[in-house]
C-alpha positions in Angstrom: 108.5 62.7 73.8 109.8 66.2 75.5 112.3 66.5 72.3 109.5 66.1 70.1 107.2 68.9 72.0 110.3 71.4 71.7 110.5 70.7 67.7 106.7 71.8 67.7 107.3 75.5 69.6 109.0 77.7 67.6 109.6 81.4 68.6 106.4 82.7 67.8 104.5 80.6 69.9 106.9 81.7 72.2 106.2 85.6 71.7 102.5 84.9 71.2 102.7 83.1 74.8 104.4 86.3 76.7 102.6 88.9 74.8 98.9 87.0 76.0 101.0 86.8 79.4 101.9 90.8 79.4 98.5 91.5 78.5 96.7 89.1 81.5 99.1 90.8 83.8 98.8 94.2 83.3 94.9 93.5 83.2 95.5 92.5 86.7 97.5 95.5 87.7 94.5 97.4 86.2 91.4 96.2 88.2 93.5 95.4 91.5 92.1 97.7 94.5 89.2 98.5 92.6 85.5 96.7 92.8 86.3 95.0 89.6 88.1 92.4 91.5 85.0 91.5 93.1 83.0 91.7 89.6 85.4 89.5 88.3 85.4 86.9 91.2 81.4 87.1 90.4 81.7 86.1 86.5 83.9 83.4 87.9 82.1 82.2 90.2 78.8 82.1 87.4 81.0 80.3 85.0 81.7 77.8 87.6 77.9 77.1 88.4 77.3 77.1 84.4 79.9 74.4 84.0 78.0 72.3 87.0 74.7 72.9 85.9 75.9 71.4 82.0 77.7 68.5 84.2 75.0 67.4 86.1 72.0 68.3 83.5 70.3 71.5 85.3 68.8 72.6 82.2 66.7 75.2 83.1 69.9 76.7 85.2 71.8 76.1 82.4 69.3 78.2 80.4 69.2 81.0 82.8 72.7 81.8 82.9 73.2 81.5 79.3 70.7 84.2 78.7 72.8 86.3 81.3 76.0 86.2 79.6 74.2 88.1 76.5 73.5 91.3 78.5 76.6 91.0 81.1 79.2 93.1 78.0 76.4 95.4 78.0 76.5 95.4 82.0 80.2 95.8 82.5 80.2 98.7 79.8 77.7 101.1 82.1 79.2 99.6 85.5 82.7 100.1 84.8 83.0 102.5 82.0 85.7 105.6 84.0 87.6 103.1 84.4 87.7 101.9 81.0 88.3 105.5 80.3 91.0 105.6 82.0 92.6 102.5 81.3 92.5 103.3 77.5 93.9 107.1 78.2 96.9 104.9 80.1 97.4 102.5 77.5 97.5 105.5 75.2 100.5 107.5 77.5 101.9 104.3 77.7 101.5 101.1 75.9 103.1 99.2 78.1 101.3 100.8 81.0 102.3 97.9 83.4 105.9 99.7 83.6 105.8 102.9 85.6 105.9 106.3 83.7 108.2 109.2 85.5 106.3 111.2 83.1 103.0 110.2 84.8 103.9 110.9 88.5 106.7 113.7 88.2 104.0 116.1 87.7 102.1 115.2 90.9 105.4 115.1 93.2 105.7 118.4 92.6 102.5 119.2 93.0 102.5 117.6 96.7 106.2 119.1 97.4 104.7 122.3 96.4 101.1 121.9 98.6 103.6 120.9 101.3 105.9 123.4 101.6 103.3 125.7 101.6 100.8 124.1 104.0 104.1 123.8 106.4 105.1 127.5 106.3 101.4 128.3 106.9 101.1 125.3 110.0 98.4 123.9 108.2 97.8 120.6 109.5 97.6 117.9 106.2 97.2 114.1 105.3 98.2 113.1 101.8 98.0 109.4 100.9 99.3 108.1 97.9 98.9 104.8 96.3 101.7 102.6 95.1 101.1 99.3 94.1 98.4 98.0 96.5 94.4 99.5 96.0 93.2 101.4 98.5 89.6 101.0 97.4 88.2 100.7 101.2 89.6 103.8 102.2 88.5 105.9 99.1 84.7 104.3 99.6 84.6 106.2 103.4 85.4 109.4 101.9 84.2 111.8 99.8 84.9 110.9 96.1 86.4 113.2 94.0 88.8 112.2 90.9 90.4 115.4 90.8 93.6 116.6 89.0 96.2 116.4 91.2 97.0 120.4 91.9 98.5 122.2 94.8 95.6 124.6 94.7 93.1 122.0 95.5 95.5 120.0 97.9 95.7 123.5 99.9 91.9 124.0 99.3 91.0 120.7 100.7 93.0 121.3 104.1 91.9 125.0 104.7 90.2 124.6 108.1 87.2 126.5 107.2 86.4 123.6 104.2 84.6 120.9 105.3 86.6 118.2 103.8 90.0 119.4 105.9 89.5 116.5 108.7 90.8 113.3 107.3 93.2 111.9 104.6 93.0 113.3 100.8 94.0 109.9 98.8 95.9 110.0 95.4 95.3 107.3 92.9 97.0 107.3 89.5 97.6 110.6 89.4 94.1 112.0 90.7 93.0 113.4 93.9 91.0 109.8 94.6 88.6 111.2 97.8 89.1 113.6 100.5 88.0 113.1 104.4 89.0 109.8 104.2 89.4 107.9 107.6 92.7 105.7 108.2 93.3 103.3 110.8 95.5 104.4 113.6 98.4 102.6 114.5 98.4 100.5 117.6 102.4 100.6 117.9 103.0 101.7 122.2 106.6 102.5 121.8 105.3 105.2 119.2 105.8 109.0 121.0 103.1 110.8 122.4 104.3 114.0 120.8 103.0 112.4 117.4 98.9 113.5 116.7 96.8 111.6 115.3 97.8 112.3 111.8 101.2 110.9 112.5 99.2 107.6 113.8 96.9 107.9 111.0 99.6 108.0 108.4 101.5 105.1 110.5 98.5 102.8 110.5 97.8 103.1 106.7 101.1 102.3 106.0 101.5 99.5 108.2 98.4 98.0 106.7 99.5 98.6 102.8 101.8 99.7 101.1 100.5 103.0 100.7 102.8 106.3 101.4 101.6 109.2 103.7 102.7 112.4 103.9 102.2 114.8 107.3 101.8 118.3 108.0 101.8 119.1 111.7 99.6 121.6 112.3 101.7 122.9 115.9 104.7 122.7 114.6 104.6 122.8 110.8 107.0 119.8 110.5 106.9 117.6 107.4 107.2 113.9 107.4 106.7 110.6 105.3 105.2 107.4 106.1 106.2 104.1 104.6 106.0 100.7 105.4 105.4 100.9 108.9 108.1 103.5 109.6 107.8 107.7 109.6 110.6 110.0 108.0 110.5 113.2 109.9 111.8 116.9 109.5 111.9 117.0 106.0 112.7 119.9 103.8 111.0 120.4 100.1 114.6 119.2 99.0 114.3 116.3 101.1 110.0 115.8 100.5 111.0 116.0 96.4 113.7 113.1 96.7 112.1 110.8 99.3 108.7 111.2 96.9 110.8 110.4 94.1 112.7 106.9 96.3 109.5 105.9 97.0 107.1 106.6 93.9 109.1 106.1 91.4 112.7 104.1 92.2 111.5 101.5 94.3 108.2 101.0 93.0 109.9 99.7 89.6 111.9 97.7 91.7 108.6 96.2 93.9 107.0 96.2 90.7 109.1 94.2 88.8 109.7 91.9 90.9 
């Protein structure tokens, strides 16, 4: 019976199959970390209490969510339409936008490197978050929203002392200054030393809790450091910033993401 099965699939059902399966997936990738998930777990959750209501003869239910589904296309336009947006301008810089692009985030490394270095030689005390494969939807909702080019100008702007937005994290999400003022967790790690501000701790605890990178400015000494799953790089130079950007952001994240 299996032999006859594998006689019926020939190699376009095959490529039909892993194209729908490409397609799903970087779907996924899309809406991950963003409220979509929870719009999507909604429609589910709908279709589900359709399905019953047909089962078990709730007509009028039936009825009533029937005559939601007509408008809810409609609904999901206006809710969610920058991030359609976007996710069309990706799919149009790169069709298979589930791969990463060094095109796409070459351009903002050296916009950080160059906000860095600059921020550093001026002790001007700076959080920079930046999202890899994990959303950080939670912390870009307590900040101030402001989908932004990513630009040294702005980065050093944000972190001015004189602007209001300068206390807290600035978070970077595809390539876009996500929010600014953003508050992080701090980590609860004892052993961690006290010479470290808050930053430091900040950076530590988003890191611990995703898979986010952080970057640090001390503001007493002007030392630079890096973040990463739970463990901080200190004393970098913009040689040393550039390339451990680059590990992180764009080596190992192909090898996280394809995994």
């Amino acid at each position: 019976m299996t032999g006859e099965w594998l006689e019926l699939i020939t190699w376009r059902d095959l490529l039909d199959i892993a194209l729908v399966a490409l397609v799903i997936y970087n779907l996924l990738l899309l809406i991950r970390g963003t409220r979509a998930v929870q719009v999507l777990l909604g429609i589910l959750f709908l279709s589900g209490i359709y399905y019953l209501a047909g089962v078990t003869g709730l007509k009028t239910l039936q009825a009533l969510l029937r005559s939601l589904v007509i408008i809810l296309p409609i609904a999901i336009i206006v809710l969610f339409q920058q991030e359609i947006r976007r996710a069309l301008a990706s799919v149009g810089r790169n069709p298979l936008f589930g791969l990463p692009s060094n095109g796409e985030i070459e351009p903002t490394i050296n916009e950080i490197v160059l906000a860095v270095t600059a921020m550093a030689r001026k002790r001007i005390g700076a959080l920079i978050v930046v999202q890899r494969l994990e959303g950080l939807k939670n912390f870009i909702e307590n900040g101030i929203i402001l989908d932004a080019k990513v630009s040294c100008d702005l980065l050093m702007s944000i972190f001015t002392p004189d602007n209001p937005l300068h206390d807290g994290a600035v978070i970077i999400q595809d390539g876009r200054v996500a929010a600014a003022a953003s508050f992080l967790p701090l980590t609860p790690n004892p052993e961690l030393s006290i010479q470290l501000g808050t930053r430091h701790r900040a950076a530590l605890g988003v890191s611990e809790e995703t898979d986010a990178l952080a970057v640090v400015v001390s503001e007493e000494t002007g030392a630079v450091s890096i973040a990463i799953n739970g463990k901080i790089i200190q004393g970098l130079d913009a040689k040393a910033l550039r390339n451990t950007l680059f590990r992180y952001l764009v080596t190992e994240l192909k090898k996280e993401g394809g995994a």
